[in-house]
C-alpha positions, 0 to 999 in steps of 0.5 A: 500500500502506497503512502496515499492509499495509507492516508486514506484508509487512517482517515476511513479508520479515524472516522468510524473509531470516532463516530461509530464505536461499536463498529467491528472494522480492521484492516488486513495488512496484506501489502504491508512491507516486511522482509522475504522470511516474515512474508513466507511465514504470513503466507504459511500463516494464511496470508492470501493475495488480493483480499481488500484493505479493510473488513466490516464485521457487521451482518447488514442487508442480507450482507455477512460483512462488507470489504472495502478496497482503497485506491487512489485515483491511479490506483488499480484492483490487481487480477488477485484483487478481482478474482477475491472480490467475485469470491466472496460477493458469491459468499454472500460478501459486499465488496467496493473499491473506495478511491478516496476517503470520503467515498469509504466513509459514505460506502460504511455509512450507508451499508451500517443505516 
């Protein structure tokens, strides 16, 4: 994850902690950087290539939970990304591409109302 895509998905995090504190959201650090043995051991651990930045753990609309995927305007959902995306809508999953904060936060409003 790139420096910008980094600021956004705080600002995301900022917002829900501060105005919906019972939300059950994190984030799932696959592009984290790290060195080539801890990668080995995450991807031993369970690590999957393509799942979204952030996870909403919160059953809404006949939805299990929502994902959201930060980009930034440049940015683009990689063939893992696409492929994991289609999984889980087919496991009953929301899944979006947010490509600024203010959409994630809107995304997160709406699906929490």
């Amino acid at each position: 994850m790139g420096i910008k895509e980094h600021t956004l998905q705080v600002k995301v995090i900022q917002y829900i902690r501060t105005f919906w504190p019972n939300v059950l959201i994190f984030s799932i650090p696959n592009g984290a950087a790290t060195s080539a043995k801890n990668r080995l051991n995450l991807f031993l651990e369970g690590l999957t290539a393509g799942v979204p930045d952030l996870f909403l753990a919160e059953a809404r609309h006949g939805f299990n939970g929502l994902f959201v995927e930060m980009k930034t305007d440049e940015g683009l959902e990689s063939h893992d990304q696409k492929r994991i995306r289609l999984l889980l809508n087919d496991r009953n999953y929301l899944v979006y591409v947010a490509r600024s904060s203010e959409t994630a936060i809107q995304l997160i409003e709406d699906y929490l109302s």
